[in-house]
N, C-alpha and C positions, 0 to 999 in steps of 0.2 A: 561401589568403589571401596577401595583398603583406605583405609585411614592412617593405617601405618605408614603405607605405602606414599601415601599425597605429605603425609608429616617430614616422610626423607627428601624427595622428591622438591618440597618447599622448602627446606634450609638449606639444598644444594642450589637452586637458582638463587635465592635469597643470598646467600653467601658470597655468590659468584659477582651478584650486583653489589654488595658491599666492598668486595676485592678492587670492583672498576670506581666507586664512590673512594673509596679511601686512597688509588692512586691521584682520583683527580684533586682531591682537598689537598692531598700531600704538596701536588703543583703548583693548585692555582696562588696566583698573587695577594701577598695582606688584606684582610677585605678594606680596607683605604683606597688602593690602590686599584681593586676591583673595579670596585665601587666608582670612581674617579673616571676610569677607562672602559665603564662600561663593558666588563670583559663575558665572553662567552666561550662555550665549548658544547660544541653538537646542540646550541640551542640553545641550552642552559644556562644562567646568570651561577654565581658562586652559592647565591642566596639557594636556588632551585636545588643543585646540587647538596647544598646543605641540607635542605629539606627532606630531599631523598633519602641520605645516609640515616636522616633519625629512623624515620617511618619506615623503611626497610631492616633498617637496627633492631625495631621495636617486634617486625613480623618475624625475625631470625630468631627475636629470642622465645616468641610464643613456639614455633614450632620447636625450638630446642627444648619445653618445659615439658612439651606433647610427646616429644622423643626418649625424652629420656623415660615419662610417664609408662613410653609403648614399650622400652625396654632397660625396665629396670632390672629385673633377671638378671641377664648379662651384666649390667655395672656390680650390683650385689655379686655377680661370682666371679668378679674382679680384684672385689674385695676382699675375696676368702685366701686364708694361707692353704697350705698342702694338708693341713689335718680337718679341712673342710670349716674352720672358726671366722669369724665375718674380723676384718682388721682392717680400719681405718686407711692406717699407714702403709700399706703396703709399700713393698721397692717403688711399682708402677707408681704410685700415688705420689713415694717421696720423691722421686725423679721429675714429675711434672709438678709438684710442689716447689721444688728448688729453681727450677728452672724459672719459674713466674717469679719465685722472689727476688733473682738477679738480673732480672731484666727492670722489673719495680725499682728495687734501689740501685741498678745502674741509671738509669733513666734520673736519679732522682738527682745525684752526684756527679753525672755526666764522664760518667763511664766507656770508653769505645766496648764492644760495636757501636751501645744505643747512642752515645755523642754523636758516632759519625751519621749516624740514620738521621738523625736531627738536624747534624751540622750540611747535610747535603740537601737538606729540603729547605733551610733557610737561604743557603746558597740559590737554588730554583727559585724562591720566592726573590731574593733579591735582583739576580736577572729580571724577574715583572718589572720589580720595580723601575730595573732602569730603562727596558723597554716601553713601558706605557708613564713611566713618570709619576711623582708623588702630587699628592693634592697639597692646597697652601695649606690647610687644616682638617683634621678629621670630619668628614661627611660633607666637604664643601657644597659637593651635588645637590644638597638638600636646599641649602639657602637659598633665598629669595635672592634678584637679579640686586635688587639696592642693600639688601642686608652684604652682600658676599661683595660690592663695591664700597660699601663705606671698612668693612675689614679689610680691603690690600689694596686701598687708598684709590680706587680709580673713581675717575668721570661721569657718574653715570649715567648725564644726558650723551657722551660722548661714547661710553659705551654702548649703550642702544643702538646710534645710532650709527656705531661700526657695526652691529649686526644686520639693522638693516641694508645696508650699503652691500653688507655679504651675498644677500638676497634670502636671508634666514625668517620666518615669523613667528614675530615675539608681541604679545599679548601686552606685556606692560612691565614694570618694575617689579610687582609682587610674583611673577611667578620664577618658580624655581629654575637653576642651571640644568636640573636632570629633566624638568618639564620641555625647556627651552629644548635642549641636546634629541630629547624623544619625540619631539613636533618636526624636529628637521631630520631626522634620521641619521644623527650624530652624536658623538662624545661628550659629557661634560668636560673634558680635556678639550676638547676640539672648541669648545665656546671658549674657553677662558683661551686658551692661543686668538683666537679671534679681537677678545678685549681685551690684553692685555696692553698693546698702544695705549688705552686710556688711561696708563698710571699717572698720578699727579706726581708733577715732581716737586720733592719738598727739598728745600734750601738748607743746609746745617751751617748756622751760625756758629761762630768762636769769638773769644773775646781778644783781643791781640797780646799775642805771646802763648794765649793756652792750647794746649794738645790734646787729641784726643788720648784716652789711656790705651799704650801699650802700641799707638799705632806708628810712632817717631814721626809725628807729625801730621799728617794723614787724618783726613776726618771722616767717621765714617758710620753707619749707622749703628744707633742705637741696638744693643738685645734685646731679643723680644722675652716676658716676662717668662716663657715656657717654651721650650725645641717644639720644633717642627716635626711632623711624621718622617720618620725612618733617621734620627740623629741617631740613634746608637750604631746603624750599620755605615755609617761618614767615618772616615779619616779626619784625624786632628788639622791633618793639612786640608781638606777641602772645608772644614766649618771656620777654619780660618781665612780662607781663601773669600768665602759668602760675606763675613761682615767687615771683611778688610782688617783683621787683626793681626801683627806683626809673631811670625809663629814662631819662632825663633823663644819671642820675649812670653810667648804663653806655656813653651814646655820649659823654661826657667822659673815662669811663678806656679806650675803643677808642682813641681819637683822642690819649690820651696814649703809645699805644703804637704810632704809623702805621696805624690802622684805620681808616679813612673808614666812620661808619657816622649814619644816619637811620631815625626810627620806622618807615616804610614800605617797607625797603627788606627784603627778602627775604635772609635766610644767607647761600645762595647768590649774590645778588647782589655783596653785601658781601663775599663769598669771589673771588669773580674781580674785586671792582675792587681789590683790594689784594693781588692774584696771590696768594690764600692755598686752602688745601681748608677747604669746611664745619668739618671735623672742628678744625682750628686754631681754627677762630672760638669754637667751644665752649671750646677750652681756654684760649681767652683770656678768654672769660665768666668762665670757672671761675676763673680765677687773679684778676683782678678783687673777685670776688665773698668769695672766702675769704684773700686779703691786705690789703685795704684795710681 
């Protein structure tokens, strides 16, 4: 056997499998979201997929050291000007030189095309999301049945016991929502719809005459100390809409504090037009919302 031969031979299928790894990362859902919905494709979890890319990554690039190894000849008479002298910089060299450095600092700077390559894969990612739904917190799947009910406040003798009722089997309180979800041949999403009837409901008291802040009366839950997975891709109007805050009265206290913001506009949005991170924008909610 050529070894030349097998060294081209292996970075053209290698390659090819990279091409199909790299559409599907490009697609699949945030891994929260994955994760949460248990997501596949031809078999493969996100994680597998992942896996794949490296390990395939890793054999693409042995054969490309082999390759160039077999033919370095050719790249050295690449190199050469017309007087036969070995140059670096050639045209060739400066042309695929340039070309990599504006894709780098467009990427970096969010430049179209590369903005759009980006802005279209997060758009697909979003679609996941809204198809298979966001988890309460990152890696819910993982928690135990009493740890993941005492954080989003349910029942959890009543929980159980909505699962039993489902006709699902569950082991006890300490095992996991992705254990529970893979015992019945179902979703960690699909459990928590299952118990989520079991939320406690909790009463909010007022003293008489006081208001909640911002909400004209209205009392309504507290914010939680930190956003939820996927607040940057939410509308002003829908995170408004979740804790019952008067929206009107929060793009007046943005904009008293240099925040350009609009019902329609996305976190996100509202975070790069007033060169701020998501995560500022929440604390500006926050402080809004519990000083006024």
């Amino acid at each position: 056997m050529n070894m030349r031969k097998i060294t081209s031979m292996t970075m053209l299928v290698s390659i090819l499998l990279l091409c199909v790894n790299s559409v599907v990362l490009y697609i699949v859902p945030e891994g929260r979201v994955a994760y949460w919905a248990d997501w596949h494709l031809i078999g493969l979890t996100k994680s597998q997929w992942g896996d794949q890319h490296i390990t395939v990554g890793v054999l693409f690039l042995v054969a490309s050291i082999l390759h160039v190894f077999y033919n370095w000849s050719p790249i050295v008479a690449y190199m050469k000007n017309k007087a036969k002298e070995i140059k670096v910089f050639t045209g060739s060299f400066n042309v695929a030189l340039i070309l990599t450095i504006l894709v780098a600092v467009g990427t970096y700077y969010e430049v179209p095309p590369m903005s759009t390559i980006l802005d279209i894969g997060s758009a697909i990612k979003d679609g996941g999301a809204e198809k298979y739904g966001e988890p309460p917190y990152g890696h819910a799947e993982l928690s135990s049945l009493k740890f993941f009910a005492k954080k989003e406040d349910l029942d959890l003798e009543k929980a159980i016991a909505l699962l039993k009722e489902a006709g699902l089997k569950v082991e006890g309180e300490k095992e996991t929502l992705k254990d529970i979800a893979g015992s019945n041949a179902m979703t960690p999403k699909e459990i928590y719809e299952i118990i989520k009837p079991a939320k406690v409901q909790v009463k909010i008291e007022k003293k008489a005459g006081e208001e909640a802040p911002g909400n004209a009366g209205v009392s309504a839950p507290q914010l939680p100390d930190h956003p939820k997975p996927g607040f940057g891709r939410r509308t002003l109007e829908e995170v408004c809409a979740e804790y019952q805050l008067d929206l009107q009265f929060m793009i007046d206290g943005l904009a008293k504090i240099g925040i350009n913001a609009k019902a329609d506009m996305t976190i996100k949005d509202i975070s790069k037009e007033s060169g701020k991170e998501p995560l500022e924008i929440f604390e500006a909610i926050h402080v809004i919302v519990n000083e006024q």
